[in-house]
C-alpha positions as CSV (number, residue, x, y, z in Angstrom):
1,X,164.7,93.3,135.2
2,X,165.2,95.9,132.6
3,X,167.5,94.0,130.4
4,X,165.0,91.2,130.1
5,X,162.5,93.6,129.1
6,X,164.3,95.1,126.2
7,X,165.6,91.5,125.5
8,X,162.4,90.7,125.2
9,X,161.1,93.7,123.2
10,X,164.4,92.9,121.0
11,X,163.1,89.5,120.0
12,X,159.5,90.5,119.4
13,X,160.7,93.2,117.1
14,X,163.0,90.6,115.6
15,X,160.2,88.5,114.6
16,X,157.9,91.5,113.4
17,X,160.6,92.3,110.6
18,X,160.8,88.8,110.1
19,X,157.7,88.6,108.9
20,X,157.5,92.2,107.3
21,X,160.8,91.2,105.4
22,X,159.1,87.7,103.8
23,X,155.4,89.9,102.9
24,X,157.7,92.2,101.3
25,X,159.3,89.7,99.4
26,X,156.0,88.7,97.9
27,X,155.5,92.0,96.9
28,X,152.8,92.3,99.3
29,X,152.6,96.5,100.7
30,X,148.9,96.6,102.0
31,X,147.2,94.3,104.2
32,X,144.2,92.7,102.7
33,X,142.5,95.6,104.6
34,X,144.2,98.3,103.1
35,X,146.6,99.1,106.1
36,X,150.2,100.0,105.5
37,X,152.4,96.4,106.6
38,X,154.3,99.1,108.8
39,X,151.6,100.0,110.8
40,X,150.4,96.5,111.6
41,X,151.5,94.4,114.8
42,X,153.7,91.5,114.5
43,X,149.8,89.0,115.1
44,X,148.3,90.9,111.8
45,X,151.4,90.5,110.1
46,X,151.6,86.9,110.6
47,X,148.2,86.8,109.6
48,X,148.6,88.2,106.4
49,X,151.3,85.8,105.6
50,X,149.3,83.2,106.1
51,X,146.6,84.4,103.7
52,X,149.5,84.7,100.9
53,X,150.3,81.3,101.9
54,X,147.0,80.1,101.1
55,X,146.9,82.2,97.7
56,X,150.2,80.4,96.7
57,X,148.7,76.8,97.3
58,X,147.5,75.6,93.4
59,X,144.5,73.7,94.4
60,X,144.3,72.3,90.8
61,X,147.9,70.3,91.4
62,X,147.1,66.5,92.2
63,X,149.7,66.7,95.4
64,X,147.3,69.6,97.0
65,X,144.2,68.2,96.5
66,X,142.5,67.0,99.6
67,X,140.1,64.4,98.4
């Protein structure tokens, strides 16, 4: 039972520096709230990639445009 729940743990920490590690890459340090990215859970991290992910989308290119 233990080693399930440290494998466990193991894989949700995994994916939490996932995430940090892309942010990071896009130079992104804060949250949009002003929270340090280490302090953040691995659900607000993943949020704030999607927000970049939206900044990044150039609304003005024909292939983006929705109508």
């Amino acid at each position: 039972m233990v080693l399930h729940v440290d494998r466990v743990n193991l894989h949700q920490e995994m994916k939490r520096n996932f995430v940090l590690d892309q942010l990071r890459q896009k130079g992104v340090l804060v949250s949009q709230s002003g929270t340090e990215l280490e302090m953040m859970s691995y659900q607000e991290l993943k949020y704030e990639l999607v927000l970049l992910a939206f900044r990044e989308i150039d609304a003005d290119k024909d292939d983006n445009k929705w109508f």
